[in-house]
Steps between C-alpha positions, in 0.01 A plus 500: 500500500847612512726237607662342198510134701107594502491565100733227409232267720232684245688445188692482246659828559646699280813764620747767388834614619611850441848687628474868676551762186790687621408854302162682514456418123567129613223544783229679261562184215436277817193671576399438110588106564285476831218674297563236212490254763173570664308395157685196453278130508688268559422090424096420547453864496627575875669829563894519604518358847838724613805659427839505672772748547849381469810638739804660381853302598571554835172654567577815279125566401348420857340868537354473090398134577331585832309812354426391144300191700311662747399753248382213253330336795304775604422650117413155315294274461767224577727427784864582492784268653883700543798239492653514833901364492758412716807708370578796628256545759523471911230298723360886594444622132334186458279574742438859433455445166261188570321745704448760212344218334248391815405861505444525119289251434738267369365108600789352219880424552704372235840390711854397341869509535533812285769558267868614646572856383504597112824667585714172659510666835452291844202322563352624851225443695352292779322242281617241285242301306148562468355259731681744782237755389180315575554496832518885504201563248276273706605671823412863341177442368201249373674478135505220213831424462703369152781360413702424203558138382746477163395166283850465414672512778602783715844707406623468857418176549753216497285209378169414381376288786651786738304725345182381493525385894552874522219639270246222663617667845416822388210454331371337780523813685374732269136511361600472141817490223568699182718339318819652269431484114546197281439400157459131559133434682645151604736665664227609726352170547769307605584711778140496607536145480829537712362676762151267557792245544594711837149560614474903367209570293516837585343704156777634257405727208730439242634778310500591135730797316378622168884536294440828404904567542676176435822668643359636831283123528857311428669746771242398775529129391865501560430630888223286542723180371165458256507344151483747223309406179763619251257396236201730569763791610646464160115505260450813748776670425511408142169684474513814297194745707386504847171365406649189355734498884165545678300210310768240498610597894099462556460221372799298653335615824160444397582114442652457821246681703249261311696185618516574849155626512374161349693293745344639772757788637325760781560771329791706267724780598606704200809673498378792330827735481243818586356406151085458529530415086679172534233381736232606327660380157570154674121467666327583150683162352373324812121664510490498132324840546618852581624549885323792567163540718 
């Protein structure tokens, strides 16, 4: 069973998201994580369902995404899904890339906007939003396609109720969500809640970010239009040694992993920052035994 709509049916599931290293010292510490990674348990003692590979802005790491998760696909013992975006690309690369995929085993599509270039150039492309993608991934190929949903609201969006008409419209395409990181699990909830209002109970993993690096956390908040717990950035950074960082960042996420997990989410997607210690630091608080197999 590779299809994450399949696993999230079997669940809870538990997820990471990693970026492409850009260096071959970057790649070889990868390699280290994805080892780390196979031995992890995760809640009730199942293993790690899958892992995702994010896109660069403007599609800048499409040929690292595209071979980092075929290899993973083919070499472990869990399935890999690449993030496919809008930005930057044409309806043919699309396709041709899609069709790398097909022909590498790949059965999961993670599809978004993207991010407009990290250098303030031009958008381009032939696509605009996500949902303009699913019609393309289901033409290329039998894939499970996600999407992302953001609990507080969408940065492009110009209204609440706008955009959860929008998400449920998505999501009702797609096979699954992911959602953006929050700190808040009633955040979550409410736009569960929202949605089951418009008839979409599409599954939507919620996401959780360790603050390992309050600064980098609070710089992704501010693009996301997230809240920011100033509070827990400021007892993490107050902390003297990186073992003191790593407990109190572990246990912040530990707690709200626990929450959702107890009211009854499908599944968590760790943003893991191509770090296989936070998970397993945040799993042992939940297990209340060591993470390895």
């Amino acid at each position: 069973m590779t299809k994450i709509s399949e696993l999230i049916e079997q669940g809870p599931t538990l997820s990471v998201e990693f970026f492409p290293p850009k260096t071959a010292e970057g790649l070889e510490k990868l390699s280290h994580t994805l080892d780390s990674l196979e031995t992890l348990s995760a809640p009730g003692g199942a293993e790690l369902s899958f892992v995702s590979v994010t896109y660069g802005a403007g599609g800048t790491t499409r040929d690292r995404t595209r071979d980092l998760v075929i290899g993973i696909n083919r070499d472990r013992r869990f399935p890999a899904m690449p993030h496919l975006t809008c930005v930057g690309h044409t309806e043919g690369e699309i396709d041709e890339l899609l069709g790398d995929y097909s022909a590498g085993g790949i059965q999961n599509i993670l599809a978004l906007g993207g991010d407009p270039p990290a250098d303030g150039s031009e958008v381009t492309g032939d696509f605009d939003y996500a949902i303009e993608l699913i019609d393309s991934i289901r033409a290329a190929g039998d894939f499970s396609i996600g999407v992302a949903a953001h609990p507080e609201m969408h940065p492009r969006s110009a209204s609440l109720d706008a955009d959860r008409r929008r998400l449920a419209e998505k999501l009702s395409a797609a096979d699954f969500g992911i959602t953006q990181f929050f700190f808040d699990a009633d955040d979550y909830f409410r736009m569960i809640e929202e949605l089951e209002v418009l008839g979409c109970d599409t599954p939507i993993l919620p996401g959780v970010m360790p603050m390992l690096n309050p600064g980098t956390v609070e710089r992704f908040a501010g693009i996301a239009r997230a809240k920011f717990p100033t509070d827990l950035a400021n007892k993490i950074e107050a902390a003297e040694e990186p073992e003191e960082r790593m407990a109190i960042a572990a246990d912040a996420a530990a707690a709200l992993t626990e929450e959702l997990l107890d009211r009854g989410v499908p599944g968590i997607h760790v943003y893991c920052m191509n770090r296989s210690d936070i998970v397993e630091a945040v799993l042992e608080r939940i297990n209340g035994v060591s993470t390895k197999t």
